[in-house]
PDB file of N, CA, C and O in Angstrom:
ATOM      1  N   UNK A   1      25.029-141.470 -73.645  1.00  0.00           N
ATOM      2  CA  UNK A   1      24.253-142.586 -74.126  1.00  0.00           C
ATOM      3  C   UNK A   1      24.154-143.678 -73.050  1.00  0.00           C
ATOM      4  O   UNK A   1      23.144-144.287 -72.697  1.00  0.00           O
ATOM      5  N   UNK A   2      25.519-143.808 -72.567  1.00  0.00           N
ATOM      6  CA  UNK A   2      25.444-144.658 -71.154  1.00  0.00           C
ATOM      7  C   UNK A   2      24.286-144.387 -70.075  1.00  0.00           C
ATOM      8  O   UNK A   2      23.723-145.358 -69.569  1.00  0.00           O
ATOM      9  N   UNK A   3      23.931-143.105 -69.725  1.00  0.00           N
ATOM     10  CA  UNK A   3      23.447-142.755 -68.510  1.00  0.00           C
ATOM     11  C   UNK A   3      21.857-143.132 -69.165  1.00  0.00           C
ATOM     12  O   UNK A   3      21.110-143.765 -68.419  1.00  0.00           O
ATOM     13  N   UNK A   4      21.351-142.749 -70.534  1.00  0.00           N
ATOM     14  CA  UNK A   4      20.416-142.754 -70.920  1.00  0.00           C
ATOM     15  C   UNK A   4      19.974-144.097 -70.859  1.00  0.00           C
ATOM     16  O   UNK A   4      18.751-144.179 -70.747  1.00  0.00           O
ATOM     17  N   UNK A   5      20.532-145.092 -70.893  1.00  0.00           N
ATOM     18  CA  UNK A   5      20.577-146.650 -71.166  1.00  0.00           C
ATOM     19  C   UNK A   5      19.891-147.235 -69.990  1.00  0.00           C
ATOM     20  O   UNK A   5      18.852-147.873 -69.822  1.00  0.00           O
ATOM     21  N   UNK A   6      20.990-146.719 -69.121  1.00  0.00           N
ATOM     22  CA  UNK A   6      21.010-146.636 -67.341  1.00  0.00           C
ATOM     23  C   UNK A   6      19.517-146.590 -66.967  1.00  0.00           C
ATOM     24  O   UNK A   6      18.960-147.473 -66.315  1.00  0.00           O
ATOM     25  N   UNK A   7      18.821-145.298 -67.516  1.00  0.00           N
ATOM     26  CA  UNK A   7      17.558-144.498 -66.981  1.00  0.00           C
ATOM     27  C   UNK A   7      16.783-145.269 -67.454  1.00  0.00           C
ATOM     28  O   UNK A   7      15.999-145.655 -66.587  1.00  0.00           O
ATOM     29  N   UNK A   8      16.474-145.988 -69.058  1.00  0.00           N
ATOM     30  CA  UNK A   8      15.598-146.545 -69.460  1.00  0.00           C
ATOM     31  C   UNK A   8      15.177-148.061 -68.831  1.00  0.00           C
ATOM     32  O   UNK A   8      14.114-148.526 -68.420  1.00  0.00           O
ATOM     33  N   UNK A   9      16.434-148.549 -68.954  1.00  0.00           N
ATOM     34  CA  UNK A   9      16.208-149.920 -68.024  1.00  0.00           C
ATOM     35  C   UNK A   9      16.155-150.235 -67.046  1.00  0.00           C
ATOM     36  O   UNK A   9      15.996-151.410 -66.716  1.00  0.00           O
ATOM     37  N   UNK A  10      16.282-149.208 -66.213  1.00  0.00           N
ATOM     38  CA  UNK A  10      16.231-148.487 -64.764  1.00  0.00           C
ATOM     39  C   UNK A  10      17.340-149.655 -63.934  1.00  0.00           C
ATOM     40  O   UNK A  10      17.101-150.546 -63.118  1.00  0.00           O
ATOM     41  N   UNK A  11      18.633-149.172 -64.571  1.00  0.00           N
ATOM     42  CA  UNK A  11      19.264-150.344 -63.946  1.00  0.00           C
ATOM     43  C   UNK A  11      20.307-149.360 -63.031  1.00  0.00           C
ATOM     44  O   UNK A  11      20.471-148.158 -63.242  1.00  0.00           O
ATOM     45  N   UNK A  12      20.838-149.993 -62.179  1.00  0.00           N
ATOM     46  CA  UNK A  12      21.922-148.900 -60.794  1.00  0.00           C
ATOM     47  C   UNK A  12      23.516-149.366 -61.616  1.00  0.00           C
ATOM     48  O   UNK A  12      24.522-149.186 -60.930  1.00  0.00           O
ATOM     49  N   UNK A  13      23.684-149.870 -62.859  1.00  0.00           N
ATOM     50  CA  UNK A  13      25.170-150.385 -63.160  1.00  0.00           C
ATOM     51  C   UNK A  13      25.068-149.917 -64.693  1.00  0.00           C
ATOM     52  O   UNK A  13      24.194-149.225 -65.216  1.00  0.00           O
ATOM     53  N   UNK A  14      26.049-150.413 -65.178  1.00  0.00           N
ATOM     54  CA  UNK A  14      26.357-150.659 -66.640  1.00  0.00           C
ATOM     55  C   UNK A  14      26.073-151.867 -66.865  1.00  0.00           C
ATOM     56  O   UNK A  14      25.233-152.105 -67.733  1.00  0.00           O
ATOM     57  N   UNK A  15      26.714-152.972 -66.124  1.00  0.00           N
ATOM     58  CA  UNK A  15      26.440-154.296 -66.564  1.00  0.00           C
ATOM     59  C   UNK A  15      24.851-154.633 -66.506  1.00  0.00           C
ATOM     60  O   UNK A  15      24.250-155.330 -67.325  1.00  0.00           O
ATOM     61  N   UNK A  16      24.367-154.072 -65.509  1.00  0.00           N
ATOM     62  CA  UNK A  16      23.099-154.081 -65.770  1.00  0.00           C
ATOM     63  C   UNK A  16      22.115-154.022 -66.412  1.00  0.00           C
ATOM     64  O   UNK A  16      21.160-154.782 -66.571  1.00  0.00           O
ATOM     65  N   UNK A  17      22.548-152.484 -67.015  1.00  0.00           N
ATOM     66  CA  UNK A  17      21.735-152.137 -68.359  1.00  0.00           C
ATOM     67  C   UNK A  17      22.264-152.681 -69.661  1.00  0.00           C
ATOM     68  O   UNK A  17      21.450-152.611 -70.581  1.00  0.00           O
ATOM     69  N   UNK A  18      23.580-153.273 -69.993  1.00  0.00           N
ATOM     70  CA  UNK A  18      23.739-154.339 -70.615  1.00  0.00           C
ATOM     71  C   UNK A  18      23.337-155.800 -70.736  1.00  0.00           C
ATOM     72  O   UNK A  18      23.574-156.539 -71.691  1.00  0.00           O
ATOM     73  N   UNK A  19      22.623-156.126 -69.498  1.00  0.00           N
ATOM     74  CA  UNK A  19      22.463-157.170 -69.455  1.00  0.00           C
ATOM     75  C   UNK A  19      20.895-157.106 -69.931  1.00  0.00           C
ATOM     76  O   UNK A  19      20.371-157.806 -70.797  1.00  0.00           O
ATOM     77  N   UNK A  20      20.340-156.175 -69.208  1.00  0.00           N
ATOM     78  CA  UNK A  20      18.771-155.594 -69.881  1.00  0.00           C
ATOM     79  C   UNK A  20      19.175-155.593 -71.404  1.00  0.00           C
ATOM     80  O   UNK A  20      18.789-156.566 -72.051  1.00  0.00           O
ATOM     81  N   UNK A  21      20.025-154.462 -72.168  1.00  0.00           N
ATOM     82  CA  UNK A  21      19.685-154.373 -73.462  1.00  0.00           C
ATOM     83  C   UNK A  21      19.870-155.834 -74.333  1.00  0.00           C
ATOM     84  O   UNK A  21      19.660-155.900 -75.544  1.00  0.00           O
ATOM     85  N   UNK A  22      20.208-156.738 -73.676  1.00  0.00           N
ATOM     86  CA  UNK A  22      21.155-157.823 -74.581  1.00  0.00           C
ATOM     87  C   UNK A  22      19.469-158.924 -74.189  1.00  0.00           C
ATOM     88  O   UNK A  22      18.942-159.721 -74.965  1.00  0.00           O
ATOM     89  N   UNK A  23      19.234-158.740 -73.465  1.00  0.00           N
ATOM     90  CA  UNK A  23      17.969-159.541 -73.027  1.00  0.00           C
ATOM     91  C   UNK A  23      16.580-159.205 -74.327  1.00  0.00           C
ATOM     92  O   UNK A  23      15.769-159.864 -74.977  1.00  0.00           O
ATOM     93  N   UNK A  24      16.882-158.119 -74.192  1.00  0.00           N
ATOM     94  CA  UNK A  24      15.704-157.372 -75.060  1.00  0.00           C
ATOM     95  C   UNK A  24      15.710-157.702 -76.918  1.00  0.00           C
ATOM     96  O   UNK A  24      14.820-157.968 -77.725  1.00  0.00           O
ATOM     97  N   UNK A  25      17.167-157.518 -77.015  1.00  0.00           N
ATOM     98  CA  UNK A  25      17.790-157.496 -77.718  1.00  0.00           C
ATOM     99  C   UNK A  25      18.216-159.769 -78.439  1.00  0.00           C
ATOM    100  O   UNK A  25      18.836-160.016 -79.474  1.00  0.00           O
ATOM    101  N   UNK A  26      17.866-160.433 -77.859  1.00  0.00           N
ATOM    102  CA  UNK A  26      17.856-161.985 -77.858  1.00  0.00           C
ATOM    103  C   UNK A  26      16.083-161.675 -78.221  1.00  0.00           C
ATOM    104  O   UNK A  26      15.646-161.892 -79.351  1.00  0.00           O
ATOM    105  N   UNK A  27      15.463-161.311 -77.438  1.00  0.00           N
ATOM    106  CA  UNK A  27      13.836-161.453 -77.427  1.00  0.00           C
ATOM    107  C   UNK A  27      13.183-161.017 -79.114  1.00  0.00           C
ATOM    108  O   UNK A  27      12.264-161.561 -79.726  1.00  0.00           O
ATOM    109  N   UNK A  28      13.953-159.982 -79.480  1.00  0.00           N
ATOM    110  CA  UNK A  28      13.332-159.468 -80.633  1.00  0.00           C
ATOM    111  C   UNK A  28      14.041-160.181 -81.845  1.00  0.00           C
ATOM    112  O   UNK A  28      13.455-160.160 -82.927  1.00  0.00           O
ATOM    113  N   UNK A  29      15.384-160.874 -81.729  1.00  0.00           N
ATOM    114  CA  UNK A  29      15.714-161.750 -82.571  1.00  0.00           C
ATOM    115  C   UNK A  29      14.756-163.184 -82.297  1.00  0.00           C
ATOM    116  O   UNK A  29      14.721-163.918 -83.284  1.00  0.00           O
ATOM    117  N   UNK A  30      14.300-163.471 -81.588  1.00  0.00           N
ATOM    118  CA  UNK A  30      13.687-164.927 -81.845  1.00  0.00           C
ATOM    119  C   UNK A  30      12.386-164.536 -82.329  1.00  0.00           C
ATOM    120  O   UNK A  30      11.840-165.127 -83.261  1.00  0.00           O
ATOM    121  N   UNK A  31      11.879-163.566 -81.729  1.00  0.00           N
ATOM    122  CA  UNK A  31      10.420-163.304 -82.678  1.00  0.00           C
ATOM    123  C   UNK A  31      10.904-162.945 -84.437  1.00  0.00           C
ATOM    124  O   UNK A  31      10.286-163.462 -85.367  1.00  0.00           O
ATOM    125  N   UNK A  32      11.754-162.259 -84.595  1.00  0.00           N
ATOM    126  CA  UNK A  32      12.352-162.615 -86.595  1.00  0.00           C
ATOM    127  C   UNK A  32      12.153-163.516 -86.909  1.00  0.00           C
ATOM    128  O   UNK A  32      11.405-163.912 -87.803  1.00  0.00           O
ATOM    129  N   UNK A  33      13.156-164.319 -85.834  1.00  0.00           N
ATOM    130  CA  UNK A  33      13.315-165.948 -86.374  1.00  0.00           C
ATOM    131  C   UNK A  33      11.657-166.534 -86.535  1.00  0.00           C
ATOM    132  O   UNK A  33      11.165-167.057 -87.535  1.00  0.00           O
ATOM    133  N   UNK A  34      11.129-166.314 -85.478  1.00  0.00           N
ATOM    134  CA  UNK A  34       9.990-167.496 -85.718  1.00  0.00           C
ATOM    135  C   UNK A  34       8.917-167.015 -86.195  1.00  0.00           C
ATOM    136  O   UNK A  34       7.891-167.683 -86.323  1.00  0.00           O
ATOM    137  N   UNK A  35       9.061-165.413 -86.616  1.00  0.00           N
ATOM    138  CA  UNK A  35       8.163-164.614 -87.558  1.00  0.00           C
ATOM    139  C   UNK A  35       8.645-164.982 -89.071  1.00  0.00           C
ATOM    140  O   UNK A  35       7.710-164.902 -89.868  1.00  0.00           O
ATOM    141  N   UNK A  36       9.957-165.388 -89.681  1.00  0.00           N
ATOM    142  CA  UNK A  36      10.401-165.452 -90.804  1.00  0.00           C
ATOM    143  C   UNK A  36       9.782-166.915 -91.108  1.00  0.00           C
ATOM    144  O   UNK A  36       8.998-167.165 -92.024  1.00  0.00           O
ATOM    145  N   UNK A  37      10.285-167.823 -90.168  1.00  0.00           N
ATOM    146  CA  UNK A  37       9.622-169.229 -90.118  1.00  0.00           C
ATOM    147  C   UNK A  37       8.312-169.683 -90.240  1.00  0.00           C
ATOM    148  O   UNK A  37       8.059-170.761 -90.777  1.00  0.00           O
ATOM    149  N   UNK A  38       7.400-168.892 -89.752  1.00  0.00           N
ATOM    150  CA  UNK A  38       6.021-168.509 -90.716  1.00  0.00           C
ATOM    151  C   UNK A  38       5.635-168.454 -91.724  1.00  0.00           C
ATOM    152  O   UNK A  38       4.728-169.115 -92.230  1.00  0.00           O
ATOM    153  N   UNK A  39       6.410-167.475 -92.262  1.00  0.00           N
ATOM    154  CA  UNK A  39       6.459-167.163 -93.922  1.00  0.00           C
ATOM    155  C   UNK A  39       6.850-168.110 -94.582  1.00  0.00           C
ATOM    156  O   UNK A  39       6.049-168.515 -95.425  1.00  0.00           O
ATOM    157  N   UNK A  40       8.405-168.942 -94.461  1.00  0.00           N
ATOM    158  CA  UNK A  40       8.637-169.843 -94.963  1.00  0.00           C
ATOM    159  C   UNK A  40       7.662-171.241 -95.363  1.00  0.00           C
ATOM    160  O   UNK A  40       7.448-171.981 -96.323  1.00  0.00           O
ATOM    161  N   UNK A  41       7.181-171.023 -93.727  1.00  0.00           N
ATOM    162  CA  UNK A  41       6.458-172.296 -93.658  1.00  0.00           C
ATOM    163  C   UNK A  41       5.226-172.161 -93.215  1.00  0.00           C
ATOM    164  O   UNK A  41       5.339-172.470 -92.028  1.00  0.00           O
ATOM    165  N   UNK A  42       3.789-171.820 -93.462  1.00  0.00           N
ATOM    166  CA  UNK A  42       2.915-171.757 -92.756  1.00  0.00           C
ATOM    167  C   UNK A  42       2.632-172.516 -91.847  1.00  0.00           C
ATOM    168  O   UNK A  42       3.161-173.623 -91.739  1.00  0.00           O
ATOM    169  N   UNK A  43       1.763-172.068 -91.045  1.00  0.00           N
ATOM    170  CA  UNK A  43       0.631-172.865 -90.012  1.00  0.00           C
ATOM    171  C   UNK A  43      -0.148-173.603 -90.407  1.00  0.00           C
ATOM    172  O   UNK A  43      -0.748-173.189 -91.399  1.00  0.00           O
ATOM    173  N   UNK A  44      -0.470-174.720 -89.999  1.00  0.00           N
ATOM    174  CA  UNK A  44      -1.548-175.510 -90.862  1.00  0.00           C
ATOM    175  C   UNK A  44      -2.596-175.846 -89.651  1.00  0.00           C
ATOM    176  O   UNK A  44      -2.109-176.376 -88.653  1.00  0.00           O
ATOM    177  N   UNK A  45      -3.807-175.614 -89.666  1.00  0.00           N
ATOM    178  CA  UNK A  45      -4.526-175.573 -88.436  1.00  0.00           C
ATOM    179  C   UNK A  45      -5.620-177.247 -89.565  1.00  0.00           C
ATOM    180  O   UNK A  45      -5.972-177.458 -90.725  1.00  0.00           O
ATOM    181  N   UNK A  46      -5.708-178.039 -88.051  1.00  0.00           N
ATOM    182  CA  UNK A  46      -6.316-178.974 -88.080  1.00  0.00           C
ATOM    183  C   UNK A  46      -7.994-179.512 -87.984  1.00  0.00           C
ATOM    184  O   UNK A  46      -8.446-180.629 -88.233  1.00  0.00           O
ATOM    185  N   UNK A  47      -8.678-178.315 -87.545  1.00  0.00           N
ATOM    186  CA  UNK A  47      -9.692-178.527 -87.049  1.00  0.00           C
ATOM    187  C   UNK A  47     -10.362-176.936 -88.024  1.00  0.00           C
ATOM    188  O   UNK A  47      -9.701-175.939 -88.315  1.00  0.00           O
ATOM    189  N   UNK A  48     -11.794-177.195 -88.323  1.00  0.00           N
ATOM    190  CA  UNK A  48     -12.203-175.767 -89.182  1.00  0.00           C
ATOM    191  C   UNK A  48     -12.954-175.231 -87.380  1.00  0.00           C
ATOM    192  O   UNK A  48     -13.164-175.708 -86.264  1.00  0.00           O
ATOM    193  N   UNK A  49     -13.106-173.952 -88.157  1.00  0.00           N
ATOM    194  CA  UNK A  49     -13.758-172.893 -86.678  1.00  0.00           C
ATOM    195  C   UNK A  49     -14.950-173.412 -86.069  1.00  0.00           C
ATOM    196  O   UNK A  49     -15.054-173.249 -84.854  1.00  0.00           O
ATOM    197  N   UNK A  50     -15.860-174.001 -86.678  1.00  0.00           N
ATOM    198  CA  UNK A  50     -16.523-174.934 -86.220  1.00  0.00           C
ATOM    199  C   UNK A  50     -16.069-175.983 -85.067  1.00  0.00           C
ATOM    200  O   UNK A  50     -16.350-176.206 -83.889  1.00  0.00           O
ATOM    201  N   UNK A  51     -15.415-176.377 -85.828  1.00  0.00           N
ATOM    202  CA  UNK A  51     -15.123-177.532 -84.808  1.00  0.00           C
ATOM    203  C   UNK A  51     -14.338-177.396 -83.513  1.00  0.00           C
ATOM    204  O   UNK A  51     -14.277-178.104 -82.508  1.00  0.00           O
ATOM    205  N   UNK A  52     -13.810-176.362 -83.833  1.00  0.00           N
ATOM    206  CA  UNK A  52     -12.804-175.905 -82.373  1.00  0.00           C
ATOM    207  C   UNK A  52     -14.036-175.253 -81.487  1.00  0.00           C
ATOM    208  O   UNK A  52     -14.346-175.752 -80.405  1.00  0.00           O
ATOM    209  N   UNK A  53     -14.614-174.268 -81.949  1.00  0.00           N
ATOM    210  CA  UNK A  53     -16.001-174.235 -81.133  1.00  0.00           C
ATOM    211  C   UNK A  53     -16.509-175.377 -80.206  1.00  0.00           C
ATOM    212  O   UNK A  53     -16.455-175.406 -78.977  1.00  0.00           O
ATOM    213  N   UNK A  54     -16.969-176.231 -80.980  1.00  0.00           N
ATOM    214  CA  UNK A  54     -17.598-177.786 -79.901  1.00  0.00           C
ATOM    215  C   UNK A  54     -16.919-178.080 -79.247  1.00  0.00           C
ATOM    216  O   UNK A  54     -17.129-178.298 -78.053  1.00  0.00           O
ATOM    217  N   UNK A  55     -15.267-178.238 -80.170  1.00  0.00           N
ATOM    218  CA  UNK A  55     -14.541-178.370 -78.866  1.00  0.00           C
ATOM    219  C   UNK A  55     -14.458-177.678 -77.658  1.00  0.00           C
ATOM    220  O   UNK A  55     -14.337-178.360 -76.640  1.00  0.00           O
ATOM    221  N   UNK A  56     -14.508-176.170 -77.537  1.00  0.00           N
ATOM    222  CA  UNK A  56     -14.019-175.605 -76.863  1.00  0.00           C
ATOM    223  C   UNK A  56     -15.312-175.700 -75.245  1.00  0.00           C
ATOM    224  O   UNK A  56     -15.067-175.590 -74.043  1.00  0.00           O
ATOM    225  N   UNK A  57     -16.835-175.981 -76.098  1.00  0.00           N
ATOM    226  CA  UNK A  57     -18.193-176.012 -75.719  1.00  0.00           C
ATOM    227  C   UNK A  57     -17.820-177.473 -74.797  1.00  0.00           C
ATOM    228  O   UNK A  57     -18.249-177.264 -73.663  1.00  0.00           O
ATOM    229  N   UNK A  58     -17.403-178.383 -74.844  1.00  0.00           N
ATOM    230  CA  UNK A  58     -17.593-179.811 -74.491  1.00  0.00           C
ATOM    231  C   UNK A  58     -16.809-180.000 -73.138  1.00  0.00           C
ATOM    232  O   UNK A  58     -16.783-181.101 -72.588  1.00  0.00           O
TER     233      UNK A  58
END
């Protein structure tokens, strides 16, 4: 499982590919977090599609 770890993250160590999986592994916990935080709480957009248009035009 080690060597496989090794190959995927294409790392030359252990600590390496630990340090890859733990990286990867932080990244997909904050997208939960701020995917759950969504749900909790929506987005509230300020401007209708219209108007971000002109804006975007100006």
């Amino acid at each position: 499982m080690i060597r496989e770890a090794m190959e995927l993250s294409d790392a030359s160590t252990v600590t390496d590919a630990l340090k890859t999986a733990l990286a990867h592994y932080i990244s997909i916990e904050k997208i939960k977090r701020t995917s759950n935080s969504i749900v909790t709480e929506p987005l509230e957009f300020y401007y209708t599609a219209a108007e971000l248009r002109s804006k975007n035009q100006s």
